[in-house]
C-alpha positions as CSV (number, residue, x, y, z in Angstrom):
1,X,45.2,132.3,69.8
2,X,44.9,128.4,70.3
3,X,48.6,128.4,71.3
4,X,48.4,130.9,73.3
5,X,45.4,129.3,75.3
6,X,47.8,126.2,75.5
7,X,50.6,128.7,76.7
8,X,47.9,129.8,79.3
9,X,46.7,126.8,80.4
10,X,50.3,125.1,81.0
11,X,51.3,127.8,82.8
12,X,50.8,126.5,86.2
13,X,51.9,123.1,85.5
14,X,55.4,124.2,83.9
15,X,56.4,127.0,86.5
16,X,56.4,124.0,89.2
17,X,58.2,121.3,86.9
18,X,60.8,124.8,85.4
19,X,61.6,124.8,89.5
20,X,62.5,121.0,89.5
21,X,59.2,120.4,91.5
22,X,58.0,116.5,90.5
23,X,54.8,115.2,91.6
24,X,52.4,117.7,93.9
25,X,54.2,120.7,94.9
26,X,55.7,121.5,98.3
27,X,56.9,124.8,99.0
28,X,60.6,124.5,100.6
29,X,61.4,124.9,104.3
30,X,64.5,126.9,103.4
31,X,63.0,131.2,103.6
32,X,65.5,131.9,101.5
33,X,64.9,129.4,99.0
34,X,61.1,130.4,99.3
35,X,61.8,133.6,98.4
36,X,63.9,132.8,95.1
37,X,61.6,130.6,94.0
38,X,58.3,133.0,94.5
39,X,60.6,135.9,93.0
40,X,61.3,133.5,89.9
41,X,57.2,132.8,89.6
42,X,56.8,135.9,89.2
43,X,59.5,136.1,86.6
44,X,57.9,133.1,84.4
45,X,54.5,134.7,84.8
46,X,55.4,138.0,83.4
47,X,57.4,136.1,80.5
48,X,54.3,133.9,79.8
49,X,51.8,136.7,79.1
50,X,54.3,138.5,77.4
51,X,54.6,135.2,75.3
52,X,51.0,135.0,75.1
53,X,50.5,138.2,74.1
54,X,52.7,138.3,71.3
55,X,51.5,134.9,69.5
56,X,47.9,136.1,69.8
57,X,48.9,139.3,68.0
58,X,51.2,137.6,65.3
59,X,47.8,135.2,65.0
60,X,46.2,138.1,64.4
61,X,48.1,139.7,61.6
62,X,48.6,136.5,60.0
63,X,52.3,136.6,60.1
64,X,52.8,132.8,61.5
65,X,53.9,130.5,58.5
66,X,52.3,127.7,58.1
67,X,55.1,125.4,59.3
68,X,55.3,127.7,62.8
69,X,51.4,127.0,63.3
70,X,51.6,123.6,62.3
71,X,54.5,123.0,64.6
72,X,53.1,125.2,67.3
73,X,49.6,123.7,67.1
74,X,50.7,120.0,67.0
75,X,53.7,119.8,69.0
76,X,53.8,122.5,71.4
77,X,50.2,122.3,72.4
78,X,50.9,118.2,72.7
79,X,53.7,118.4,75.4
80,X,51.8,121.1,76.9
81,X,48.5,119.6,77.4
82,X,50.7,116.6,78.3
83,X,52.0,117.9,81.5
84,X,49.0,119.3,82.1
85,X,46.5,116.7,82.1
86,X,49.2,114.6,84.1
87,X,50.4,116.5,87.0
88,X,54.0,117.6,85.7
89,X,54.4,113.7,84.9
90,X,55.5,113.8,81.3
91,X,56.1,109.9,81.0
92,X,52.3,108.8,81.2
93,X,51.8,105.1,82.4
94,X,48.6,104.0,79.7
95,X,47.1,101.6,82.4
96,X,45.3,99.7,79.2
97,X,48.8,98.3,78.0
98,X,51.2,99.5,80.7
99,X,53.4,101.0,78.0
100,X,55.2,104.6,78.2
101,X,54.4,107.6,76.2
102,X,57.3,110.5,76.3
103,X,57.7,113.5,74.6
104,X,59.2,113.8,71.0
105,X,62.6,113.7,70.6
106,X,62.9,117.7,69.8
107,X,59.6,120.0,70.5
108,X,60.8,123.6,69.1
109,X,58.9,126.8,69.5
110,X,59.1,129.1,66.6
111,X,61.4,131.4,66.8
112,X,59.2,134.6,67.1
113,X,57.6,133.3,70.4
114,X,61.4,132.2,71.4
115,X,62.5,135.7,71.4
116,X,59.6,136.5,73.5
117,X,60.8,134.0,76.3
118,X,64.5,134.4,75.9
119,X,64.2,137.7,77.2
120,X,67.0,137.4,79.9
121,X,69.5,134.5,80.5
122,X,67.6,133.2,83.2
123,X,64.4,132.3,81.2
124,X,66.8,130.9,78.1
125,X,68.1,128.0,80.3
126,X,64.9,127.1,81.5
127,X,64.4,123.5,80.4
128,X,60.2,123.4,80.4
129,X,60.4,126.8,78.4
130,X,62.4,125.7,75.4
131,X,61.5,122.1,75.5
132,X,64.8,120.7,75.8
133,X,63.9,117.1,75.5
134,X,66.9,115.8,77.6
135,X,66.6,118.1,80.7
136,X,63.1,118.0,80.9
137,X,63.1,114.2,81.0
138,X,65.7,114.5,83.9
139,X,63.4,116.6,85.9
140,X,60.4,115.4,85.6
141,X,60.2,111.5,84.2
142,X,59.8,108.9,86.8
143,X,61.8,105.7,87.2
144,X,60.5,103.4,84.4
145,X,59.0,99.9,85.8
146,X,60.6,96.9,86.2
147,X,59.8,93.9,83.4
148,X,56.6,92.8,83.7
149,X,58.2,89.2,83.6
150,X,60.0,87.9,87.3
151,X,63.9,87.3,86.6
152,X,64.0,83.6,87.4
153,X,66.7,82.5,90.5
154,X,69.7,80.6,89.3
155,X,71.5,79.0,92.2
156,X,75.4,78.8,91.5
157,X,77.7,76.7,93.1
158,X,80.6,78.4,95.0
159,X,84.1,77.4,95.2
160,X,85.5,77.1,98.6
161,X,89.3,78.2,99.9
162,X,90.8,77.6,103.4
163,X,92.4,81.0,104.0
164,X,95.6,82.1,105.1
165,X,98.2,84.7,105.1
166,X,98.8,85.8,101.4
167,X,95.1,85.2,100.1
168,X,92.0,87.2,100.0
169,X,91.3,86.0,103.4
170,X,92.8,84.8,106.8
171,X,90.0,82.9,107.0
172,X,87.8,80.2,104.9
173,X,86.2,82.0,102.3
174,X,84.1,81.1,99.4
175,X,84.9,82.2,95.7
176,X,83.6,82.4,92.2
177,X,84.9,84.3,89.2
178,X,82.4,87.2,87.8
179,X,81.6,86.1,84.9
180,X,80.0,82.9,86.1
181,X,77.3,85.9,87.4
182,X,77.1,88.5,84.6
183,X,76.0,85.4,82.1
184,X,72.8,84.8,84.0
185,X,72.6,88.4,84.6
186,X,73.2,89.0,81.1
187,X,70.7,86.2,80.2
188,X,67.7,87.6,81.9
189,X,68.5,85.9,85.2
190,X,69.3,86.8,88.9
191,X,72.2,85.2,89.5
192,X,71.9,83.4,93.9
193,X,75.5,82.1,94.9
194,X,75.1,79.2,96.9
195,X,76.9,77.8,100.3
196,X,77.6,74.7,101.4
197,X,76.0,74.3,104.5
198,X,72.0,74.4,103.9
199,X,69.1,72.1,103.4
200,X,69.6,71.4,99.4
201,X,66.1,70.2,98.9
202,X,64.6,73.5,100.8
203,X,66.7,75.7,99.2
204,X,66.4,74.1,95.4
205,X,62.5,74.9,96.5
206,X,63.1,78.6,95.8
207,X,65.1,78.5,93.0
208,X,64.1,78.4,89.4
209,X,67.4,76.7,88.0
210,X,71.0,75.4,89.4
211,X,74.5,76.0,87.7
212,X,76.7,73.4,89.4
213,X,80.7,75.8,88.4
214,X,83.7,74.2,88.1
215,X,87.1,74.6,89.6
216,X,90.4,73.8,90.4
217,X,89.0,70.3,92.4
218,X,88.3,66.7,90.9
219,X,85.1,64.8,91.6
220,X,85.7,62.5,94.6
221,X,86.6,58.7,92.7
222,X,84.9,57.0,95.6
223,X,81.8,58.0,94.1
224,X,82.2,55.7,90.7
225,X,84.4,53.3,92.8
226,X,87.8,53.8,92.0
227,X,91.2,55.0,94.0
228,X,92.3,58.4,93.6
229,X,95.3,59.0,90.7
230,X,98.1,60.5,92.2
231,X,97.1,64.0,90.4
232,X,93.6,63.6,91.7
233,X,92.4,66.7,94.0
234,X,89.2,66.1,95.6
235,X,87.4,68.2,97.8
236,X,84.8,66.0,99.4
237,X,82.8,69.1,101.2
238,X,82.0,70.8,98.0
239,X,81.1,67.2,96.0
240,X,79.1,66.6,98.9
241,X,77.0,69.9,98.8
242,X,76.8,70.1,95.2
243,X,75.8,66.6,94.8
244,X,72.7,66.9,97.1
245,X,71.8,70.2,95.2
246,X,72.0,68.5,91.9
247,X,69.8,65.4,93.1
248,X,67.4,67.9,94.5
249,X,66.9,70.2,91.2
250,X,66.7,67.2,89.0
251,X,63.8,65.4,92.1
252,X,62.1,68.7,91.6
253,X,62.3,69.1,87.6
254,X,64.7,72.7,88.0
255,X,67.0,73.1,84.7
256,X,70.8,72.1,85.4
257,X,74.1,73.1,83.7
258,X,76.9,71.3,84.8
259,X,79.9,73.5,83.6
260,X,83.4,71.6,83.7
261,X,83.6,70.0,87.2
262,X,79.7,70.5,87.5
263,X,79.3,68.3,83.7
264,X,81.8,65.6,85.4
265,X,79.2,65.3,88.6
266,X,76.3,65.4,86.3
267,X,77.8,62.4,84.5
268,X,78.8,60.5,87.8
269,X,75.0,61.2,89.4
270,X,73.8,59.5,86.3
271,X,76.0,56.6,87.1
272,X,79.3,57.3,84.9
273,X,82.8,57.3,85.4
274,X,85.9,59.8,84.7
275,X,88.9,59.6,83.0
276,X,91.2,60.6,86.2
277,X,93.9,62.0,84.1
278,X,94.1,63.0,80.7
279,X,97.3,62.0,78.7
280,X,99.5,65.7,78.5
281,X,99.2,65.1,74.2
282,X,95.7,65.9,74.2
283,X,96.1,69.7,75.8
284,X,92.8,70.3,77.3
285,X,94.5,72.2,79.3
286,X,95.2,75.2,76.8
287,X,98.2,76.9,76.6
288,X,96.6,80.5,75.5
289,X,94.2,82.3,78.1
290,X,91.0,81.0,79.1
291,X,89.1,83.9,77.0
292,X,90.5,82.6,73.9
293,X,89.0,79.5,71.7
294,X,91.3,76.3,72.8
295,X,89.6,73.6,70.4
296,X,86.3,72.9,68.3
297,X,83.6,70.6,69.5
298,X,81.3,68.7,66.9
299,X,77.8,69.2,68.0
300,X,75.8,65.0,67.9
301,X,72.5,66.2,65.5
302,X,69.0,66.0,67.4
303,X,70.6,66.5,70.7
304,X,69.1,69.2,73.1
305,X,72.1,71.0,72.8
306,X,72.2,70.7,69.2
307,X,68.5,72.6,68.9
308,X,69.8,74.9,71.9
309,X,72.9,76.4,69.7
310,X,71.6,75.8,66.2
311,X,75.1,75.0,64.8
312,X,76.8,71.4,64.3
313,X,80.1,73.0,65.4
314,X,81.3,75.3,68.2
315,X,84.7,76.9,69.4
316,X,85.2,76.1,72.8
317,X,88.0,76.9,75.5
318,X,89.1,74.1,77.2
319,X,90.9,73.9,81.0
320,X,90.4,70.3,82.5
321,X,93.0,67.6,83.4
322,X,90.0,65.4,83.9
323,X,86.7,63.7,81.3
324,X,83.9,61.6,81.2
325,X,85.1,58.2,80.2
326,X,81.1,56.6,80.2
327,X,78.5,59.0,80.9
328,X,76.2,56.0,82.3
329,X,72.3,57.5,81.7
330,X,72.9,60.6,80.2
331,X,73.6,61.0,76.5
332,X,76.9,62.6,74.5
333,X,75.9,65.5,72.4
334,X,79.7,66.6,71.9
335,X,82.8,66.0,71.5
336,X,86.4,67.2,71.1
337,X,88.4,66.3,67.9
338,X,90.3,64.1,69.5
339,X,87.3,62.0,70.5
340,X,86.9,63.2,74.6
341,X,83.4,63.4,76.0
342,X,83.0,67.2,75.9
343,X,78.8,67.5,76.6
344,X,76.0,65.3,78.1
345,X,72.6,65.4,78.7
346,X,69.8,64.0,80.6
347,X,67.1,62.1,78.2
348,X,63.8,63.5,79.2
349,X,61.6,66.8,78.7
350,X,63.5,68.6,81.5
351,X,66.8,70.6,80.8
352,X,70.2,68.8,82.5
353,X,73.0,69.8,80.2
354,X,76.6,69.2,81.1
355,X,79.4,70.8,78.9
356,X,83.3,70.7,79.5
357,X,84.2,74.4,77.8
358,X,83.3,77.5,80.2
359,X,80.2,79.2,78.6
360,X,80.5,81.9,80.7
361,X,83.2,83.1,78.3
362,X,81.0,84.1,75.3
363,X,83.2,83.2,72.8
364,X,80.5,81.5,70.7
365,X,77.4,82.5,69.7
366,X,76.1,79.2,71.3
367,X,77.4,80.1,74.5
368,X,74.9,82.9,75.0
369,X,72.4,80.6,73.8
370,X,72.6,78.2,76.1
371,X,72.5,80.3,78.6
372,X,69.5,81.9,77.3
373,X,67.9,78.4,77.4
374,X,68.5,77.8,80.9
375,X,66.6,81.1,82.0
376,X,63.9,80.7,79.8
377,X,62.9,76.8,80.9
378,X,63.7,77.7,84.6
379,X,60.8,80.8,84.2
């Protein structure tokens, strides 16, 4: 008979969630629809005391095992009392630790009291009657909360194209490839792509962290005082915007990555010069595609990056014609086999790391890790 008080008492609470009905209920404008739902009401309610009836009698004679009772008693009279003492809300918010309490995985009624309910088709495929874990969650759970922890607002550098006939647009667009966004994202970030024509220091204000990209542009040479090598491609607009957002996250203690292009700035800004042109020999510019390891790098020990990764080697892509020849400030914490700058980093208790690979690749494990490190110091 204590189940089929539960039975009772759950009544009203599952013929509401059985019609899809989350949260108070509201009778539809629809007549018709008002009509079939009443009509099926009256349909559950005839099916419940029948259901009632005949678990109070098999109670009676003793014919429930003592694995129905225990199952019935525990975990039928659970998700019952569940709904409800919540208001059809089967996925209670505890306001003590915020955390989520949902039905178990597979709540069955014994099978005495399920021929009782199946009675027709139309009662067998109701999800609150059987318990059916999965469409009972669909009907009645509310969307979970978000973290309790704020995703922190990496800025990203955007690459800049002219436009024209032929290309993605007629007119001067910006571009950037996904992946540069789905690391952050992946990382626990919220990727913000960045323009060129804003206040840097205003902007670097309300963001947590910068990723200066790279791309298919050299550094300007006038900025370490040397003429441009014929191969040289600068593109003095985007220097020039990423340059003041760099000096602005470093004035204002945001995290950096340089990636590529970005490492090369990072290394100028701390007064260095580049290597304008690397000899063909050394292939930095890999054959194979970009998503494929190019090269090793050998991690320098007590570096940053070194703690960052946790490994004293890393396999690396590798697609630059350009390198840092002196870093000026900043400290090498990698390099290539052949002996070519291939990370840097800012001295200090901040978090300015340059690298020459493209992280945003994921082909090592250290990859992810630094991104990870960049999201968790700019929180």
């Amino acid at each position: 008979m204590q189940t089929g008080r539960a039975l009772e008492n759950a009544r009203t609470m599952l013929h509401a969630a059985a019609l899809g009905i989350v949260g108070p209920e509201h009778d539809p404008p629809d007549p018709e629809m008002h009509d079939r739902r009443r009509t099926h009401r009256t349909r559950l309610q005839r099916h419940d005391q029948c259901a009632v009836r005949q678990a109070g009698a098999l109670q009676t004679r003793g014919s429930l095992t003592h694995g129905q009772k225990l199952g019935m008693g525990r975990s039928v009279m659970r998700a019952f009392n569940m709904i409800a003492r919540n208001g059809q809300n089967a996925a209670v918010r505890c306001e003590h630790d915020r955390a989520h309490r949902h039905l178990p995985a597979r709540c069955r009624i014994a099978r005495s009291l399920q021929c009782g309910l199946h009675g027709r088709a139309d009662i067998r495929v109701n999800p609150c009657l059987t318990l059916n874990h999965d469409a009972m969650m669909r009907r009645m759970t509310l969307p979970r909360p978000s973290p309790s922890q704020r995703a922190p607002l990496i800025g990203v550098t955007l690459d800049h194209e002219p436009g024209g006939p032929g290309q993605f647009s007629r007119y001067p667009f910006h571009a950037l490839r996904e992946n540069y966004l789905t690391a952050v994202s992946d990382a626990g970030g919220m990727p913000v792509c960045l323009g060129y024509d804003c206040d840097a220091g205003a902007l670097m204000a309300r963001l947590d962290g910068l990723i200066v990209t790279g791309g298919a542009f050299d550094v300007d040479p006038a900025l370490y005082g040397e003429a441009p090598h014929p191969l040289t491609s600068p593109r003095p607009s985007r220097t020039s915007a990423e340059l003041a957002l760099l000096r602005a996250a470093l004035a204002q203690g945001k995290p950096v990555l340089g990636i590529c292009g970005g490492m090369q700035l990072l290394a100028v800004d701390a007064g260095g010069t580049l290597i304008q042109h690397l000899p063909e020999e050394l292939q930095h510019e890999q054959p194979n595609p970009r998503h494929e390891p190019g090269h090793d790098v050998q991690i320098v020990p007590g570096t940053t990056l070194a703690r960052i990764v946790g490994a004293e080697r890393m396999a690396v892509n590798s697609s630059h014609h350009q390198a840092v020849r002196d870093p000026g400030q900043a400290k090498i914490c990698a390099r290539a086999p052949d002996g070519t700058i291939e990370a840097i980093e800012l001295e200090g208790p901040g978090f300015a790391i340059g690298v020459q690979w493209h992280p945003e690749f994921s082909l090592d494990p250290g990859d992810r890790r630094l991104y990870a490190a960049l999201v968790e110091t700019a929180r």
